[in-house]
C-alpha positions in Angstrom: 29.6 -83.1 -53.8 30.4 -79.8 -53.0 27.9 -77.3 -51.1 30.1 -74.2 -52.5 32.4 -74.0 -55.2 34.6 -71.2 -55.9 38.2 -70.7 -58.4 41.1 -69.6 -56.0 41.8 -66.4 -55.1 37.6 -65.6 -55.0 37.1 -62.5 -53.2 33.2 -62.5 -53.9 30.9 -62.2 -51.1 29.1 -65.4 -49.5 25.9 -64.7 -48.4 24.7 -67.8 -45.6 21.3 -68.2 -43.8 21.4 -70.1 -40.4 18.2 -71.8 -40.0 17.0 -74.0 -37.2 14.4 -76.6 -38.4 14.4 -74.6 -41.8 13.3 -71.0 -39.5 15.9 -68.5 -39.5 17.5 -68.4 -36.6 17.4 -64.8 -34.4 20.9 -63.6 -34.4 20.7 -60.6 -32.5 23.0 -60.1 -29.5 24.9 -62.9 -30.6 28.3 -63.1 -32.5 29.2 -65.4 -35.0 32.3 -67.2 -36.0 33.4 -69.1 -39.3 35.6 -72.2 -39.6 37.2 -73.4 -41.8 39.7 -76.3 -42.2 41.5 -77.7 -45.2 41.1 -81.6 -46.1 44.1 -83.3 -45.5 46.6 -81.0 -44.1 44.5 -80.1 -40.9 45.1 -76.3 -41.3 42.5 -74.2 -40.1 41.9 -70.3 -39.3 38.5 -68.8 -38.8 37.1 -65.3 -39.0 34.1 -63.8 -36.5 31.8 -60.9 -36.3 33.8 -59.7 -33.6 36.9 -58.6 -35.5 38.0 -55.4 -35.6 38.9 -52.8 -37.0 37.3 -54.5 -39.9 35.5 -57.9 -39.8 35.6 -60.2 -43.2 32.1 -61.6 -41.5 29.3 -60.0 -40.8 25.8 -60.2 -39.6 23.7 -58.9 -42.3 19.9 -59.8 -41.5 19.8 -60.5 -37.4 16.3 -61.5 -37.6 16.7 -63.7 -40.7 19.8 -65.3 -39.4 21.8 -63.9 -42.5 25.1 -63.5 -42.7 27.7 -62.4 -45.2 31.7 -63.5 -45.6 34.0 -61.4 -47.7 37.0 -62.6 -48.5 39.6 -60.4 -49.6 43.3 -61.6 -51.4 45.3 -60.3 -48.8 43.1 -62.2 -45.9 41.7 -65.7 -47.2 44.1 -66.8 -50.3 42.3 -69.9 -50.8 45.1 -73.0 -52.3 43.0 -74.9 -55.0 41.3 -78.1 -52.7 38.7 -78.7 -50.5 37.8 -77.7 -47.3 35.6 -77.9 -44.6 33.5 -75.0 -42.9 30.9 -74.5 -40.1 29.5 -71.5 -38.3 29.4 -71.3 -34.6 27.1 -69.0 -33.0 27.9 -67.8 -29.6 25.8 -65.6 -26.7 27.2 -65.9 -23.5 28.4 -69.6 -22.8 25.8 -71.3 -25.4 28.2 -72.2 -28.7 25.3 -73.6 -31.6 27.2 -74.9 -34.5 25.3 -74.3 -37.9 24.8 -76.1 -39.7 24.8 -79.1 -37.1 24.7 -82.3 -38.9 27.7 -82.0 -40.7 30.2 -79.3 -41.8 29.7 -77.9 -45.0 32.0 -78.7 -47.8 34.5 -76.2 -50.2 35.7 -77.1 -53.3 38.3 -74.6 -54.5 39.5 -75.2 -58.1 43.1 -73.8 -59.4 43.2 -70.5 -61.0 44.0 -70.3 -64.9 
């Protein structure tokens, strides 16, 4: 089953709360990058906090661990499918992969 399900071509914002033993986890200082690989084919991109001029992620509640994705048609086209999709928090040399048991899972259904 899914953990997110969107139709293709979604350009709504995704709004994520890293958590650490179900407490948010402090993200201030820190940047944060999103993966994301399709099923199958093995193609992956990701998008981080640190992009610029104009990031597609970004921290929106440091204390609360909140962040927010938004995906626009001419950056993240999603293909109907699934994919896979983890957060990696980094500070430094430390790399903390949210959520850590296992990625989380896309579903992307066809456009009509």
């Amino acid at each position: 089953m899914a953990d997110k399900t969107v139709r293709a071509g979604d350009t709504s914002d995704w709004v994520f709360a890293l958590t650490v033993d179900n407490a948010a986890y402090n993200l201030a200082g820190k940047t944060v990058v999103l993966h994301r690989k399709a099923k199958g084919t093995g193609a992956a991109d990701s998008f981080s906090t640190a992009d610029t001029p104009s990031p597609k992620l970004v921290i929106t509640g440091e204390a609360t661990g909140q962040v927010t994705f938004s995906p626009a048609s001419t950056t993240w086209v999603f293909a109907a499918g699934e994919y896979s999709m983890y957060f990696e928090v980094q500070a430094g040399t430390e790399r903390l992969k949210f959520p850590n048991a296992s990625d989380l899972t896309i579903a992307v259904k066809e456009a009509y």
